[in-house]
TORVEXNU-380132 format. One record per residue (C-alpha): residue in one letter; x, y, z. Coordinates in steps of 0.05 Angstrom, whole numbers, always signed. Example, Ala and Ser with C-alpha at 12.3 -4.5 7.8 and 13.67 -1.06 7.14 Angstrom:
REM residues 2
{site A,{+246,-90,+156}}
{site S,{+273,-21,+143}}
REM end
This chain:
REM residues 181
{site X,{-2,+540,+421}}
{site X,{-31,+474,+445}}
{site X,{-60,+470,+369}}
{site X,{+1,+471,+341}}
{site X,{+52,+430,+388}}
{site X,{-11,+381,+380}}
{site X,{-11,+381,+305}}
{site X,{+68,+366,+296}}
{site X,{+72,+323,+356}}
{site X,{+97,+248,+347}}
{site X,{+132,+209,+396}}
{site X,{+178,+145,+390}}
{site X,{+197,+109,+453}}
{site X,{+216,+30,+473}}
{site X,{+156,+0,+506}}
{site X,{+189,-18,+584}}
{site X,{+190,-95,+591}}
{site X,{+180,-108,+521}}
{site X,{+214,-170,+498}}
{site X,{+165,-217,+557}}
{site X,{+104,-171,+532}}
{site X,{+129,-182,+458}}
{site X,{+122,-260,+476}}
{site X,{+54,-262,+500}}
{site X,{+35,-211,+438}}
{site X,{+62,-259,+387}}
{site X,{+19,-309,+414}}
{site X,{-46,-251,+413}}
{site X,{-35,-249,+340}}
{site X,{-12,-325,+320}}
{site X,{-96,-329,+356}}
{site X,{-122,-275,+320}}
{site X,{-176,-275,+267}}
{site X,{-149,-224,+203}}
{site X,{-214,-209,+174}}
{site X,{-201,-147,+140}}
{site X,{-132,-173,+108}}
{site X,{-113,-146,+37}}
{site X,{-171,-92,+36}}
{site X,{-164,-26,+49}}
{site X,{-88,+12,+73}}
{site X,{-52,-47,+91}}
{site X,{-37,-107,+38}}
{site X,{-16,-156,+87}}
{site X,{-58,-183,+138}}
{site X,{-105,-142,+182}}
{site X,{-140,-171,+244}}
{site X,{-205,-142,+265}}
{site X,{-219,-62,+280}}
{site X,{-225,-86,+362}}
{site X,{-180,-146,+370}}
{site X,{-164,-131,+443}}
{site X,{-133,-175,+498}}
{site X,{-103,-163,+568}}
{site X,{-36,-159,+533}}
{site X,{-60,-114,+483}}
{site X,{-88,-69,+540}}
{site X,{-17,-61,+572}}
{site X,{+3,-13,+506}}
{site X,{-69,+23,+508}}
{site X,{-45,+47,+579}}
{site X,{+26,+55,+553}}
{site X,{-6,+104,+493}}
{site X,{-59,+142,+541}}
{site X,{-2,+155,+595}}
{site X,{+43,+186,+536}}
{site X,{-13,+227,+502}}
{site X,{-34,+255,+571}}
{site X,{+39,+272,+597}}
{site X,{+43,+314,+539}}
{site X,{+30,+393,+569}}
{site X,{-41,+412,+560}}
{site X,{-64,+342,+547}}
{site X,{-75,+307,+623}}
{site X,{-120,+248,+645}}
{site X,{-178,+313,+656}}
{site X,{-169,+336,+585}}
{site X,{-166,+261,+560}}
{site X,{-241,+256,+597}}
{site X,{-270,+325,+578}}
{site X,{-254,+293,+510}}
{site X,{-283,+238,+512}}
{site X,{-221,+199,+488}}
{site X,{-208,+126,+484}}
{site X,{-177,+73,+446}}
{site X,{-230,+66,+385}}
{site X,{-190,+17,+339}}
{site X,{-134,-40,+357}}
{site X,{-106,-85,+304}}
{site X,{-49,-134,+291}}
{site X,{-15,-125,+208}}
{site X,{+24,-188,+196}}
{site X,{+77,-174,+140}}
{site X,{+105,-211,+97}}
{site X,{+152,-211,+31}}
{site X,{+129,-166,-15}}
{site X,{+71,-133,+23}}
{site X,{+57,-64,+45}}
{site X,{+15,-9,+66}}
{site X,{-11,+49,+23}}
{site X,{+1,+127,+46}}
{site X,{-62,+143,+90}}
{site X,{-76,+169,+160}}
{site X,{-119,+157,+214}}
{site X,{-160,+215,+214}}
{site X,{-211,+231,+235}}
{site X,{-184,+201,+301}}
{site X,{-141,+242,+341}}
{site X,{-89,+197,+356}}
{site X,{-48,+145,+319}}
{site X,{-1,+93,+340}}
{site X,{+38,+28,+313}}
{site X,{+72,-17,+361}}
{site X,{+129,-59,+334}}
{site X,{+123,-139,+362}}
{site X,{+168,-178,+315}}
{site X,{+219,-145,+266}}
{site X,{+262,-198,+234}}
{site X,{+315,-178,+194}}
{site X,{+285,-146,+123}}
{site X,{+227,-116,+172}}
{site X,{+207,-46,+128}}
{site X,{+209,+14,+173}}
{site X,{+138,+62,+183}}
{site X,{+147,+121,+138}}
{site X,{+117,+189,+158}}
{site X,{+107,+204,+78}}
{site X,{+110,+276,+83}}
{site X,{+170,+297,+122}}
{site X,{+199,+234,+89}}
{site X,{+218,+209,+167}}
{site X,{+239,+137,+167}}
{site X,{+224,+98,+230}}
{site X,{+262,+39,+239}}
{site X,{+228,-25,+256}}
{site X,{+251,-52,+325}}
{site X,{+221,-94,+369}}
{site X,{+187,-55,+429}}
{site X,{+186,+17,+395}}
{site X,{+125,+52,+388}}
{site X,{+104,+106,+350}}
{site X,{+50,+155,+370}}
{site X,{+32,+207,+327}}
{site X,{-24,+254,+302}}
{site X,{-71,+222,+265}}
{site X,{-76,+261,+213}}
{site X,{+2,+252,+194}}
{site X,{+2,+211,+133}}
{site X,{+42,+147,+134}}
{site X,{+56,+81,+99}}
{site X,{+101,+19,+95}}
{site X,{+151,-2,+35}}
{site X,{+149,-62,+8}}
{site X,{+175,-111,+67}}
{site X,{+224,-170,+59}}
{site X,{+215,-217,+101}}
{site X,{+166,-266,+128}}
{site X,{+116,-242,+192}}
{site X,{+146,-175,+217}}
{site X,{+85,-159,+264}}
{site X,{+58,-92,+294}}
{site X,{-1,-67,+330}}
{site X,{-29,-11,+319}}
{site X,{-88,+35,+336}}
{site X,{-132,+97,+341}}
{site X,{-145,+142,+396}}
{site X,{-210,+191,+396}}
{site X,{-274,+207,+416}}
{site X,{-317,+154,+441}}
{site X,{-396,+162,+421}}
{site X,{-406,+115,+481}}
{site X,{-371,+152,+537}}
{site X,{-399,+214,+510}}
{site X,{-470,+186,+507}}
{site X,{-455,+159,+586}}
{site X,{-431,+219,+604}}
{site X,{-487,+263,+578}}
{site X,{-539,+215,+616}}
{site X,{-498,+225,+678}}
{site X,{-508,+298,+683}}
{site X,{-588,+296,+666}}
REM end
């Protein structure tokens, strides 16, 4: 049961206290090195795998405290897994740029945080169901990695999300493994 409501699952919500958050974000990702821009999924800009700050760590906790109010998923199963946020990066859009179909997998989790959306923003696609997701400003989407997404062609000039991976964590495993010798 859990195997199944986990494999459909997806959740959109509007992050609480968003548009001060979205602020401090904007200026996360104006500071931002995009290292990896125009390589791989994404042809836009791409910060780096682990661009984290204490802003960025206010949606980490948002994500974890969705996942684990799901039924079957709580804080103990989130441990026993040895889950944590593996990747967080900022995609600045802007005319004419994209992101191919692709998932996240093998993570468990995937997520994409809209921060600015000005008008022409090109809404997250979940390619198989054909499910368009609006881009607004303080949604988030959290889904199963292994759902396949992408982004149209956008028109306009710096819509900005972050967005990320959830799974296991080598480290914590390793740590926890130690612990119990």
């Amino acid at each position: 049961m859990l195997a199944q409501y986990y494999k459909k699952y997806k959740s959109i919500s509007t992050v609480p206290n968003h548009k001060t958050l979205n602020k401090r974000l904007m200026s996360d990702a104006e500071n931002a090195e995009y290292s990896k821009s125009y390589q791989k999924n994404v042809m836009a800009k791409h910060s780096a795998w682990q661009t984290y700050s204490s802003n960025i760590a206010i949606i980490q906790n948002y994500v974890k405290d969705v996942i684990t109010s799901i039924p079957g998923l709580d804080e103990q199963y989130w441990k026993d897994k040895c889950w944590n946020h593996i990747e967080t990066w900022f995609s600045k859009y802007d005319h004419d740029e994209y992101a191919r179909e692709h998932c996240h997998y093998p993570h468990a989790w995937g997520w994409v945080y809209f921060v600015n959306t000005p008008e022409g923003s090109s809404p997250l696609i979940l390619s198989k169901s054909n499910t368009e997701i609006d881009a607004v400003a303080g949604k988030i989407v959290i889904f199963n990695a292994g759902i396949n997404h992408h982004v149209p062609i956008n028109k306009c000039l710096n819509r900005i999300v972050l967005a990320g991976n959830v799974g296991f964590d080598r480290k914590l495993h390793s740590a926890k493994l130690e612990m119990s010798m």
